[in-house]
N, C-alpha and C positions, 0 to 999 in steps of 0.2 A: 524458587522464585525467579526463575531466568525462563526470558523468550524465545523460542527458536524460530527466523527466518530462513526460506527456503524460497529460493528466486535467482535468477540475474541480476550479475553486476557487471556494467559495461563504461565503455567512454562516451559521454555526450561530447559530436562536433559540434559547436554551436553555428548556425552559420545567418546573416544578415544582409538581406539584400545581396545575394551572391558575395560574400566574403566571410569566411571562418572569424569569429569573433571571439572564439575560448573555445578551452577543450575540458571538460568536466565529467569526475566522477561521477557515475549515476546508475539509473535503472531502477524501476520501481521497486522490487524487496529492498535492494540494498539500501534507498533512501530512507525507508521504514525501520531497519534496523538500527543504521544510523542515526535517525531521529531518536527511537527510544534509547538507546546508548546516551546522547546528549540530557535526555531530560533524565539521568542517571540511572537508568533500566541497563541489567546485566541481559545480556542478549551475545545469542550463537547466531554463527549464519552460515549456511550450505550455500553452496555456490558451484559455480562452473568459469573458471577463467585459466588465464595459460599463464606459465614460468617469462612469459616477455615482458617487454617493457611497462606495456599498461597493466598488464597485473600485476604488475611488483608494485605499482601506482596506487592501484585498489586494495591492495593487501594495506599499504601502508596510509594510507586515506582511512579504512573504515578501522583499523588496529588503534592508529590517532584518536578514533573519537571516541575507544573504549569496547569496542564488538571484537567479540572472538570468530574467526575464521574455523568452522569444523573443518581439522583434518579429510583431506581426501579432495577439496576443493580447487585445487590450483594445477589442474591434470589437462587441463583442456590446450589442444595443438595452438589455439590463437585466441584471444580476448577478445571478444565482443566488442563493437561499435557500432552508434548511432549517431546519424546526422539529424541533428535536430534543427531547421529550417524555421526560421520565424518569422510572422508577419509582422506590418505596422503594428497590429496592438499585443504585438509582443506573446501571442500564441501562436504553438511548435506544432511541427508537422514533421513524422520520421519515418527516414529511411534507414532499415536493421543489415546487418553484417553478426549475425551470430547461428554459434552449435551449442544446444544447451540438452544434456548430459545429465544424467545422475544414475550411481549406482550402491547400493548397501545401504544399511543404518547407520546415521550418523552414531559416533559415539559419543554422546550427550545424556545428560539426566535429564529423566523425564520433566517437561520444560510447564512453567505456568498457561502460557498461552502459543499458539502454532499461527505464524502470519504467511501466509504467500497469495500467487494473483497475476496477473498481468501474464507475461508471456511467457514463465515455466506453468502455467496451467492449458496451456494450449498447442504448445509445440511439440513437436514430438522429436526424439524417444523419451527428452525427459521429463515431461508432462503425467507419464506412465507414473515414472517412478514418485513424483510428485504425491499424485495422489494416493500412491498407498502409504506413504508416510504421513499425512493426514489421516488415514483410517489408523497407522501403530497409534499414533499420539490421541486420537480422542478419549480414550481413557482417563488422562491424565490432565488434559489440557483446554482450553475454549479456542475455538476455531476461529478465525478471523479472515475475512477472504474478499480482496478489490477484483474484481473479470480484468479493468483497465486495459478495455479491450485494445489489439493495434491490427487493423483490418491489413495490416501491407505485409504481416507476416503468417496469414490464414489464406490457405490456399483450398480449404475447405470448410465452409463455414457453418454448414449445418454437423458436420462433425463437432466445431469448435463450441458452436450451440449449448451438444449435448454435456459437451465436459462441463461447462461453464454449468448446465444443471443440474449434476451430479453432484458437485460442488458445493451448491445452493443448498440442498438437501442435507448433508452434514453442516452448513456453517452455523455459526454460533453467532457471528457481525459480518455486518457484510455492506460494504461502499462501494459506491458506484459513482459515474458521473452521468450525468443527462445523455453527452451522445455514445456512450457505453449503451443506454437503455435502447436510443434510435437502432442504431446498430444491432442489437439483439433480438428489438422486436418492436420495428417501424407501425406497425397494426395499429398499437394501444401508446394510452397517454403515460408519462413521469408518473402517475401515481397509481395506475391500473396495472404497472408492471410491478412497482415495491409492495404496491397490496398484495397480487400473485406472491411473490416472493417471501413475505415474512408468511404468508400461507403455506410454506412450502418446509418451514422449520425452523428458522434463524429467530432469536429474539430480537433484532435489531437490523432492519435496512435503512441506510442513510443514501441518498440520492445528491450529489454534489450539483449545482448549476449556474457555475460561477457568478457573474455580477448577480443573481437574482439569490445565491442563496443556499441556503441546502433544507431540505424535506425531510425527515425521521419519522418512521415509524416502531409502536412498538406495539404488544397485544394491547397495553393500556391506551395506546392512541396516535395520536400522531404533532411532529412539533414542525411549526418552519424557523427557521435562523436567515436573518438580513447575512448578507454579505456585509463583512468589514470595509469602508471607504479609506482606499489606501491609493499611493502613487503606483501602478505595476510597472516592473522592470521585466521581468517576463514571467510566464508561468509554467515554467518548469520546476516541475517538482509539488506542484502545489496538492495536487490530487494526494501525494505519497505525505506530504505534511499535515494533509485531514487526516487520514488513515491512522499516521502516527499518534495525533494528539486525541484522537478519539481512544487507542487503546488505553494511552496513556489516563485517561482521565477515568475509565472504567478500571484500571487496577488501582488508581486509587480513591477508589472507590468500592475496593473488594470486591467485584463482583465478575475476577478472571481466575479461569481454576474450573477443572469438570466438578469438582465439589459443591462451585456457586452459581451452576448452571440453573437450579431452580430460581435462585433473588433474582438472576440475570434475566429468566425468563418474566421475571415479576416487574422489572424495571418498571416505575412509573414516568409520566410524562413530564415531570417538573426534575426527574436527574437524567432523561436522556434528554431534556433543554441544557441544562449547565453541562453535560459532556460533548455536546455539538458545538456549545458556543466557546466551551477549548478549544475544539478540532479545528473551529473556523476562524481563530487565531493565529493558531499554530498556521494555518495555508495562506494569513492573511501577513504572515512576517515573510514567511518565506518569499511571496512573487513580489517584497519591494528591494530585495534580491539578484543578480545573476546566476542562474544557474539553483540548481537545486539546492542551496543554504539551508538546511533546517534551523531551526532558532532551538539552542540549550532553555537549562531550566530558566539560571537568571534572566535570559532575554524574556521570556513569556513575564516572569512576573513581572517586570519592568514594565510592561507593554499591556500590564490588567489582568493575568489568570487569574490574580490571588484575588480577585473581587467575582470573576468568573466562576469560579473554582467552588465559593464559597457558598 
């Protein structure tokens, strides 16, 4: 009944109007990890960061919130960093500083569900390895997979494409944001591309677009979700706080596990509504936030799951 994330974990520079404003723990797996850790989910995480200062950072950031680090993680010559650049309405824009690595089988029990995404599925050499770790684990596990594309670290991008469909083809869940879809295939409209896509195998594509919402599809149909009206403080991390509160709400709800892969595919439209309007919680606590903040259990019920949920 444990998660296994597989991803980068780096430093967010935050920086404002030309001024560094905070330096934060981040990167899309590891805020995923993180997340399910806090809403009490036992979660591994595969990683690639170095013995310096910011990794001993990260190490002790995601250890705090309850996520085990797989051995073999902490080998890399220098820790990743991201300047993450903000506008007035408080949306980042990034420039990367990372080597992202992987080699062997973790040594972990075969895990409930498998999350990764964002830029260990696209970068190479460890994107390699990536994906055959998704192919050991499907056996055992429901796939879970964000593209979270970042165009500044693809230098090839009809390669990046393909991974990203490869990918598609095995997933089990799978989030996206609006301009992940622009980006991957400017042609077609938000819902010509998730239609393709849950066509393609996954029981579940959810399409993030912020102020307007998020879009779900399932074989049973399709749901849209209002955005939550909250103050933002920025949105970082929000995208990894949908991802998070979506698995969350689908294991409890039984239906994570290659076991429950048939219910999963069976989902009807009235419980991938109440598992979106977790997810869209969960991203709606986080951006009134600095910094990628996920919200634990009690914050969510504080804030309405338990009526959500219900």
């Amino acid at each position: 009944m444990r998660a296994l994330v597989i991803g980068e974990a780096l430093i967010d520079i935050v920086e404002r109007g030309g001024r560094v404003t905070g330096e934060h723990v981040g990167g899309s797996p590891l805020n995923v990890a993180v997340g399910l850790a806090r809403l009490g989910r036992d979660v591994d995480f595969l990683t690639h960061i170095g013995p310096d200062e910011y990794g001993h950072r990260i190490r002790e950031y995601v250890e705090s919130s309850g996520v085990q680090i797989v051995p073999g993680s902490q080998d890399a010559a220098r820790t990743a960093t991201a300047r993450a650049q903000l506008d007035d309405a408080g949306s980042a824009s990034y420039l990367f500083d990372i080597d992202w690595r992987l080699s062997g089988t973790p040594q972990v029990a075969p895990p409930l569900v498998v999350h990764t995404g964002s830029i260990a599925t696209v970068l190479e050499p460890g994107c390699l390895a990536a994906a055959a770790l998704v192919d050991t684990y499907l056996p055992s596990a429901t796939f879970t997979f964000d593209p979270n594309v970042r165009p500044a670290l693809i230098d090839d991008a009809d390669s990046a494409r393909a991974r990203i469909d490869r990918l598609l083809e095995k997933a089990d869940v799978v989030k996206a944001s609006d301009e992940d879809l622009r980006w991957i295939d400017p042609t077609r409209t938000v819902e010509q591309i998730a239609g393709a896509w849950l066509a393609l195998g996954p029981s579940i594509v959810v399409v993030t677009m912020g102020a307007d919402g998020a879009l779900a599809m399932c074989a049973a149909g399709s749901v849209r979700v209002p955005a939550m009206d909250v103050d933002v403080v920025d949105t970082v991390g929000a995208g990894d706080a949908f991802m998070t509160g979506l698995i969350d709400a689908l294991w409890t709800r039984d239906l994570l596990g290659a076991h429950r892969r048939p219910a999963l595919a069976a989902i009807g439209v009235d419980t991938l509504n109440g598992a979106v309007r977790t997810a869209s919680l969960a991203a709606a606590l986080t951006v009134t936030r600095a910094g990628a903040d996920l919200p634990d259990r009690d914050r969510m019920v504080a804030a309405g799951s338990s009526d959500i949920l219900g």
